[in-house]
N, CA, C and O of each residue as an XYZ file, in Angstrom:
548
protein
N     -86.802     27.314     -7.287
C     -87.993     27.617     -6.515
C     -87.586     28.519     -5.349
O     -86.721     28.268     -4.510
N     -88.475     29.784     -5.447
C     -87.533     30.501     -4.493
C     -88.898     30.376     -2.981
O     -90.113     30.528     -3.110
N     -88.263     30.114     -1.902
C     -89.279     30.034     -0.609
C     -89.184     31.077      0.377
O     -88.074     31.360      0.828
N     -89.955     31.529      0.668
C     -90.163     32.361      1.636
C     -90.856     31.950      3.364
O     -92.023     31.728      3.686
N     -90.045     31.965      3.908
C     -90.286     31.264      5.193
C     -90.687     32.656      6.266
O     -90.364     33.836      6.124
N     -91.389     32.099      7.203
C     -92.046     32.991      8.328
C     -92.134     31.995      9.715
O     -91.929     30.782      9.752
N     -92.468     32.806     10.728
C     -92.644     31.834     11.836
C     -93.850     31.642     11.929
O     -94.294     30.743     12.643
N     -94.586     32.414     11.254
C     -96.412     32.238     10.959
C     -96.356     30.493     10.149
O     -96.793     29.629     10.909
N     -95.983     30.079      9.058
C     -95.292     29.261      8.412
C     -95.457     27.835      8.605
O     -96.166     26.901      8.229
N     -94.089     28.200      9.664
C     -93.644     27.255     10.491
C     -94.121     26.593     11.680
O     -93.786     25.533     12.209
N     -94.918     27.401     11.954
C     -96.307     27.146     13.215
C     -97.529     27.031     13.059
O     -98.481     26.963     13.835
N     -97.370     27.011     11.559
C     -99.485     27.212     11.120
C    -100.321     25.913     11.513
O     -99.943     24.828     11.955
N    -101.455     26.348     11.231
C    -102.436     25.264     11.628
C    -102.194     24.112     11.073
O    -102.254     22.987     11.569
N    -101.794     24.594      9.551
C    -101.551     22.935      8.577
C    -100.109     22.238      9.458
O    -100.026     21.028      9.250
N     -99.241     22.670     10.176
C     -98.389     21.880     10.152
C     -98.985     21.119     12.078
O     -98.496     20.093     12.552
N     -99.879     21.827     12.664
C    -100.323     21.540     13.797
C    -101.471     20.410     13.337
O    -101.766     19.408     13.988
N    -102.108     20.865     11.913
C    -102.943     19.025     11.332
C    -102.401     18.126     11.568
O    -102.662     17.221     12.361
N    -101.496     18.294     10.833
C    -100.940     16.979     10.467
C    -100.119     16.210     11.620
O    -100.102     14.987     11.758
N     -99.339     17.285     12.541
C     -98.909     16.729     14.065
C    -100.577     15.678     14.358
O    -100.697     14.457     14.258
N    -101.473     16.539     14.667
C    -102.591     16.059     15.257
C    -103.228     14.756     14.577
O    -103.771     13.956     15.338
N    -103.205     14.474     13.183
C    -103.493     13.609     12.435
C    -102.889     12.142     12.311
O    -103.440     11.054     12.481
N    -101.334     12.519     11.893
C    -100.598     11.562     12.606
C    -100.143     11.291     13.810
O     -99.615     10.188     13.957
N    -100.166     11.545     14.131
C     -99.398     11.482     15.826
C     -97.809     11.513     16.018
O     -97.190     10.933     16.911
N     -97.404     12.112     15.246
C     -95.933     12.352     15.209
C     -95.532     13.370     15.937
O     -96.369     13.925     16.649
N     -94.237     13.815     15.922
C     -93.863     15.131     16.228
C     -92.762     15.487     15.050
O     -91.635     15.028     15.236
N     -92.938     16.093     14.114
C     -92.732     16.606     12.952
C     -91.135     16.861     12.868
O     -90.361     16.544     11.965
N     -90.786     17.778     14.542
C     -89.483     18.379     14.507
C     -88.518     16.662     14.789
O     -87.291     16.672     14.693
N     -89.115     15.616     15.051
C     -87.983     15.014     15.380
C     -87.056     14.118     13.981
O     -86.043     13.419     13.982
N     -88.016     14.580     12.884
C     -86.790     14.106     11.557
C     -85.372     15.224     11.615
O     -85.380     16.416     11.920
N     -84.741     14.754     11.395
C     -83.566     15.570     10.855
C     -82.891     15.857      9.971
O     -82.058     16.754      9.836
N     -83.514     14.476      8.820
C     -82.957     15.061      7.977
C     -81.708     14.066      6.787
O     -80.955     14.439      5.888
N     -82.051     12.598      7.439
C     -80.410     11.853      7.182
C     -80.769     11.271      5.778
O     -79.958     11.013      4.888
N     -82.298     11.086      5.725
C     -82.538     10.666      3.898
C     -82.689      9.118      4.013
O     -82.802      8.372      3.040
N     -82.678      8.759      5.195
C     -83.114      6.854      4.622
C     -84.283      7.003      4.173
O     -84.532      6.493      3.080
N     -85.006      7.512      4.663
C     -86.676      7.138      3.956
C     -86.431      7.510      2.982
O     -86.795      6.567      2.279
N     -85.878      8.578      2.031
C     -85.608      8.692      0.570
C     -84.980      7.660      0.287
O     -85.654      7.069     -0.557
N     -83.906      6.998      0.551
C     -82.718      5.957      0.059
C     -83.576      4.823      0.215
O     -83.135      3.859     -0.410
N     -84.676      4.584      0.845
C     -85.191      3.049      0.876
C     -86.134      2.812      0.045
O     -86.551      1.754     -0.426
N     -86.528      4.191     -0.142
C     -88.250      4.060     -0.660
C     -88.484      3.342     -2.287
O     -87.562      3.580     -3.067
N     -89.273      2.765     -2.657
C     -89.175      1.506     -3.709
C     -89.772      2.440     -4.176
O     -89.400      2.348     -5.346
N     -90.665      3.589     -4.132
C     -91.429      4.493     -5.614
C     -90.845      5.597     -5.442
O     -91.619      6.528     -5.669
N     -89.690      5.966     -5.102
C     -89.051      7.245     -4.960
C     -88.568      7.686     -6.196
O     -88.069      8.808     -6.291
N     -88.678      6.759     -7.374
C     -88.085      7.129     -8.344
C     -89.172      8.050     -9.388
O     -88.959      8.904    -10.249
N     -90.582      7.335     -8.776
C     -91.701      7.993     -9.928
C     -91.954      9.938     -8.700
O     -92.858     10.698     -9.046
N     -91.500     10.129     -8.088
C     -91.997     11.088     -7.000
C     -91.057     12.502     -7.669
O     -89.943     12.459     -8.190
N     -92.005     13.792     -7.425
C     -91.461     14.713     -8.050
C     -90.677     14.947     -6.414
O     -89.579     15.474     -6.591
N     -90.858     14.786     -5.465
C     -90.489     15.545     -4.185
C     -90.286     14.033     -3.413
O     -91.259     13.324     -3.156
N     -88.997     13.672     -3.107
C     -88.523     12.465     -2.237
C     -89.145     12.970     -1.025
O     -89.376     14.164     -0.837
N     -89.462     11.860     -0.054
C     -89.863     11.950      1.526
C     -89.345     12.744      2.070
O     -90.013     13.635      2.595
N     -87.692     12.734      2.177
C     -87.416     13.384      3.254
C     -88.084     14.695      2.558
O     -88.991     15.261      3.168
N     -87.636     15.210      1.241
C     -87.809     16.615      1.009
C     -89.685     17.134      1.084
O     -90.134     18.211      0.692
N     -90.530     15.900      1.750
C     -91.837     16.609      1.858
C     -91.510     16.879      3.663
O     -91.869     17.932      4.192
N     -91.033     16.142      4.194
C     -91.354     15.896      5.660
C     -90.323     17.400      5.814
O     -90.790     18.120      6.696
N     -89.362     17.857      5.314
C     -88.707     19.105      5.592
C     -89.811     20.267      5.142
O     -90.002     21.207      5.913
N     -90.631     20.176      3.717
C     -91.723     20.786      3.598
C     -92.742     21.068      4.375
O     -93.221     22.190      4.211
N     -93.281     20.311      5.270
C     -94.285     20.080      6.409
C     -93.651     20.785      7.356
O     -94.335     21.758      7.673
N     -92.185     20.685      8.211
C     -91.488     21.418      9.141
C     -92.049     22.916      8.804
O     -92.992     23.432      9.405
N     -91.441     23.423      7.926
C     -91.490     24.317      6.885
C     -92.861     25.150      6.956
O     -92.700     26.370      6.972
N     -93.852     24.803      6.989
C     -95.084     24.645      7.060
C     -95.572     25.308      5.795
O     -96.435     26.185      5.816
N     -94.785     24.704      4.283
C     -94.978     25.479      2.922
C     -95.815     23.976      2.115
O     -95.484     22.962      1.500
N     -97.868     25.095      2.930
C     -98.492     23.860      2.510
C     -98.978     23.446      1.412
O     -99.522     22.367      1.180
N     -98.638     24.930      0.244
C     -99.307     24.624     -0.942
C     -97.957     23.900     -2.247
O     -98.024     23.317     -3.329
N     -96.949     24.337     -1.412
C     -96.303     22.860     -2.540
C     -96.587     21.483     -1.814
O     -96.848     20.642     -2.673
N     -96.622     21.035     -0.731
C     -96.852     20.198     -0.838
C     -98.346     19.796     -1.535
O     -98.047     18.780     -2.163
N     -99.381     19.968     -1.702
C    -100.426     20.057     -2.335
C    -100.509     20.180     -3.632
O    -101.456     19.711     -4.263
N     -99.456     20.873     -4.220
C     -99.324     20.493     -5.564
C     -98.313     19.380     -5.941
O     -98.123     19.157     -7.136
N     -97.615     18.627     -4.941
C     -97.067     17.711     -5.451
C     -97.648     16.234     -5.657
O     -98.769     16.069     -5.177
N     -97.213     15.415     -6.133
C     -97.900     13.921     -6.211
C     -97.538     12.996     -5.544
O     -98.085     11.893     -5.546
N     -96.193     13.433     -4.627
C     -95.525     12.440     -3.902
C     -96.316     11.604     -2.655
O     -96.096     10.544     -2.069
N     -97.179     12.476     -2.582
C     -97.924     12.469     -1.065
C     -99.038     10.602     -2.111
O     -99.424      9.498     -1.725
N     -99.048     11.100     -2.960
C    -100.619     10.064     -3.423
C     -99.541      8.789     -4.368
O    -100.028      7.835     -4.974
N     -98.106      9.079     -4.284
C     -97.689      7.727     -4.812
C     -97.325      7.316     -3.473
O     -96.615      6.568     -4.143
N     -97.199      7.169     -2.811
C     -97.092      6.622     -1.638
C     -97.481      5.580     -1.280
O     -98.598      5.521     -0.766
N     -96.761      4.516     -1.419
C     -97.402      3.014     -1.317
C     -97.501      2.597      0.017
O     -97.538      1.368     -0.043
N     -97.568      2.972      1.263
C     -97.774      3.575      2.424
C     -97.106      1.841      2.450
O     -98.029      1.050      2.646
N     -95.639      1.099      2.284
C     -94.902     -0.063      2.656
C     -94.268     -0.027      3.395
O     -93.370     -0.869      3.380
N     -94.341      1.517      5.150
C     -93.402      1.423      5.807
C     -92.330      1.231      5.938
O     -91.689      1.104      6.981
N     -91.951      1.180      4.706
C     -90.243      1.021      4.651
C     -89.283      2.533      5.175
O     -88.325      2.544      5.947
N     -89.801      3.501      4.596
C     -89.501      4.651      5.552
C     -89.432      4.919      6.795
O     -88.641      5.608      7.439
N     -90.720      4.050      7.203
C     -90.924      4.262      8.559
C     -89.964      3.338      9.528
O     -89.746      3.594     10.712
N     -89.437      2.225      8.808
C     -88.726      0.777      9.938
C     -87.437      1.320      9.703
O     -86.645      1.078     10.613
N     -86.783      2.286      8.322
C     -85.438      2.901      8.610
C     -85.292      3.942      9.312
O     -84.110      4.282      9.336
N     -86.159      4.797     10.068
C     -86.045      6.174     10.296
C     -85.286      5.806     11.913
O     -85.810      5.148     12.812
N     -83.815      6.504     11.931
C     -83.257      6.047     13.130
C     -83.923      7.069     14.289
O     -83.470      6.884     15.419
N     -84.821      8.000     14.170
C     -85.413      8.434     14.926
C     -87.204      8.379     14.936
O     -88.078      9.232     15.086
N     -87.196      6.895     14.690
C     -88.757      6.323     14.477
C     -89.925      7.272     14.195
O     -91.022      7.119     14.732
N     -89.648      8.261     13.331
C     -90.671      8.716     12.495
C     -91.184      8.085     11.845
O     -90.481      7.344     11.157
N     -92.697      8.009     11.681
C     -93.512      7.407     10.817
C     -94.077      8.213      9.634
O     -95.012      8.997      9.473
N     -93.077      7.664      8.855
C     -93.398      8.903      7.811
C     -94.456      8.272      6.618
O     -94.594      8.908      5.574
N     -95.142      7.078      6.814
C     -96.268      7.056      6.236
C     -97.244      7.441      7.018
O     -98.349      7.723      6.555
N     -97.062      7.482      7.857
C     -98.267      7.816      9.113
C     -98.689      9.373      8.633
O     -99.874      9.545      8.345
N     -97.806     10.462      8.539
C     -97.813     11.562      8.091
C     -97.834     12.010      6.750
O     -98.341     13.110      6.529
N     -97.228     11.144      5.535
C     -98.331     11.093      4.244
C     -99.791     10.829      4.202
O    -100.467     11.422      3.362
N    -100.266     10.109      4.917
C    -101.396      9.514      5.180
C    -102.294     10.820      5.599
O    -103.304     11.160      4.982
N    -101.710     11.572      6.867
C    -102.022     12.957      7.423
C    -101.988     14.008      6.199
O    -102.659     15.036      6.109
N    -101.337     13.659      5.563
C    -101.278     15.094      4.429
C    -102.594     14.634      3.565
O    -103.498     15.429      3.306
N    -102.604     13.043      3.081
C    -103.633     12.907      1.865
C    -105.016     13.452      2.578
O    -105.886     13.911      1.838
N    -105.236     13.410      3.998
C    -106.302     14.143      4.497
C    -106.646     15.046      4.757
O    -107.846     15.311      4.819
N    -105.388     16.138      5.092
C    -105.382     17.123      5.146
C    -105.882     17.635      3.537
O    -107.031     18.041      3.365
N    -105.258     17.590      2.827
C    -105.765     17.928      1.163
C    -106.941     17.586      0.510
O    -107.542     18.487     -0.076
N    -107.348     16.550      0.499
C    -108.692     15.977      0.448
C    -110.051     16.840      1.636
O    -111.232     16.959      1.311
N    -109.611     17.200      2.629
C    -110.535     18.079      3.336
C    -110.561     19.048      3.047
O    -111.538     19.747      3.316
N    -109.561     19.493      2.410
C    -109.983     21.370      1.924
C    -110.878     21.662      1.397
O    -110.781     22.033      0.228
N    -111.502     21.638      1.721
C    -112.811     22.154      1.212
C    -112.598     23.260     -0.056
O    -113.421     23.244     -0.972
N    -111.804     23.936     -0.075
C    -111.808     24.805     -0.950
C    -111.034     24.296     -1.966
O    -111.351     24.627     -3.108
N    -110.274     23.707     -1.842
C    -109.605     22.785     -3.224
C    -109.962     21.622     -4.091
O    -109.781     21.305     -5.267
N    -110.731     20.950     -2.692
C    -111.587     19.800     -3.578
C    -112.563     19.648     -2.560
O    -112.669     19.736     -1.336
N    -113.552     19.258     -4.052
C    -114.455     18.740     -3.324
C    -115.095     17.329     -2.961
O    -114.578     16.609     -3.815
N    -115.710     16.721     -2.386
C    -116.536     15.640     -1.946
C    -116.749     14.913     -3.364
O    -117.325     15.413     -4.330
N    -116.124     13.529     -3.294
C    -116.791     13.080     -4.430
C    -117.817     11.933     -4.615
O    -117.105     10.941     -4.458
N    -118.755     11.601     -4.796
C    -119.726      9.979     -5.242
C    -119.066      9.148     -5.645
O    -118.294      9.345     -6.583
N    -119.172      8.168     -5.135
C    -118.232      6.784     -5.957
C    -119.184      6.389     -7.437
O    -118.851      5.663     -8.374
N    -120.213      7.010     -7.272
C    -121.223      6.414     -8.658
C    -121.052      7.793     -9.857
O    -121.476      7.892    -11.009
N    -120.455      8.497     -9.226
C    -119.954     10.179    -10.101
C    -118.669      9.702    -10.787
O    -118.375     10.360    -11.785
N    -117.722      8.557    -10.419
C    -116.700      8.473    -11.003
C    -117.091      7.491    -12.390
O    -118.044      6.713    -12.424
N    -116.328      7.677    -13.265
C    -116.106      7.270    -14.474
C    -114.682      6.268    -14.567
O    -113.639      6.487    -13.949
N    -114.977      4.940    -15.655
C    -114.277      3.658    -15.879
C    -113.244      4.880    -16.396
O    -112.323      4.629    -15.618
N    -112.811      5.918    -17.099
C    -111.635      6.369    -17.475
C    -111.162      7.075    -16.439
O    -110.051      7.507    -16.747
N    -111.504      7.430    -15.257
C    -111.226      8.226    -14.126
C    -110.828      7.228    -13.323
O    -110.287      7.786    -12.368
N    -110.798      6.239    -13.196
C    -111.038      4.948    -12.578
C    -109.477      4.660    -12.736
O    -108.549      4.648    -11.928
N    -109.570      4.427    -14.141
C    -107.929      3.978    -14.445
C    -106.782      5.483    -14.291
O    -105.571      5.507    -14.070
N    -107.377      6.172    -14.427
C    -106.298      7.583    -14.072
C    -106.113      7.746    -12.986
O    -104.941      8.066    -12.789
N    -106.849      7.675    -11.884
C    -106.783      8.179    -10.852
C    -105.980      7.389     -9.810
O    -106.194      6.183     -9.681
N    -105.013      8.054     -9.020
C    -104.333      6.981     -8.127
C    -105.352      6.573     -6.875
O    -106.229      7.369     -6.541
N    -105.161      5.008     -6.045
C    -106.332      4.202     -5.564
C    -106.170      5.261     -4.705
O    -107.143      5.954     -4.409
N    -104.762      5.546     -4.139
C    -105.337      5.782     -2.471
C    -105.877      7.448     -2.428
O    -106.426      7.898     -1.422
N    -105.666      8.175     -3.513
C    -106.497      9.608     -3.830
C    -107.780      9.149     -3.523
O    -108.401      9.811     -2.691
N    -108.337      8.126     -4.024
C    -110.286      7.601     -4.187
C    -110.259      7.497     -2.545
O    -110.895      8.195     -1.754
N    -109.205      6.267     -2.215
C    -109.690      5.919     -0.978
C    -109.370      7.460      0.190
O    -110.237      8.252     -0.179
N    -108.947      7.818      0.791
C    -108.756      9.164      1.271
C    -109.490     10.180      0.866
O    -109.326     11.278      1.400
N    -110.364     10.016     -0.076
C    -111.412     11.374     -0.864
C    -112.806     10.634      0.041
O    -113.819     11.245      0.380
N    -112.612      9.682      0.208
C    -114.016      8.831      1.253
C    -113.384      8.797      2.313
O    -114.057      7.939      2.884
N    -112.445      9.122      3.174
C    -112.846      9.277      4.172
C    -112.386     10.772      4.300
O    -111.427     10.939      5.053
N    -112.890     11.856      3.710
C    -113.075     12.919      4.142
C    -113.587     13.612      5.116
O    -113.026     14.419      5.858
N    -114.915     13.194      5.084
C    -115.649     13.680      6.252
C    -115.665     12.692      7.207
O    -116.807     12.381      7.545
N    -114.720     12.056      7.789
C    -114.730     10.857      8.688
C    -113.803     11.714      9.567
O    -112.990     12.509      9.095
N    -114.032     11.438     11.212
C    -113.072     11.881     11.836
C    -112.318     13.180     11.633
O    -111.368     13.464     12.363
């Protein structure tokens, strides 16, 4: 995957969301991989934690958006109670599933009475739950 980085990028609005969303400060991971090494669904994830939270730095917002890591996220804080520099890095998955779910231009708004018993079982919960609170806050 070849990336192309800018300081436009690295400073964009999406990575100033998600500061604002979670309440983190993005630059203070560094990088050491416990939240990858702890995480109990890291194995089903195309993109381990640390390597989204370096993505977000990064401010390269459309892979993260195409990845799934963000919606397996069993948001069990276990990332968050190893991070020796108390990043909350479910706090900021949490920030991304909203950030993505609000795009308006990528998806849209959905009815809970629009979904279907086979959509039901496909779909991961916390995608449904985060697609309702879209327009919240």
């Amino acid at each position: 995957m070849k990336v192309e980085l800018s300081s436009e990028k690295v400073k964009s609005d999406f990575v100033k969301k998600v500061e604002e969303l979670s309440g983190q400060n993005i630059l203070s991971c560094y990088q050491c991989g416990k939240c990858s090494a702890g995480c109990p669904s890291s194995y089903a994830m195309d993109l381990l934690p640390s390597q989204v939270i370096r993505m977000v730095q990064l401010g390269l917002q459309d892979e993260i958006v195409n990845s799934k890591t963000v919606w397996l996220c069993a948001s069990c804080l276990t990332c968050s109670v190893r991070c020796p520099r108390g990043v909350d890095i479910a706090a900021i998955f949490e920030a991304l599933r909203l950030v993505v779910t609000r795009d308006k231009d990528k998806l849209n708004y959905v009815e809970p009475s629009e979904i279907t018993a086979e959509q039901l079982e496909e779909l991961p919960q916390i995608a449904l739950i985060s697609n309702f609170r879209k327009f919240t806050g």
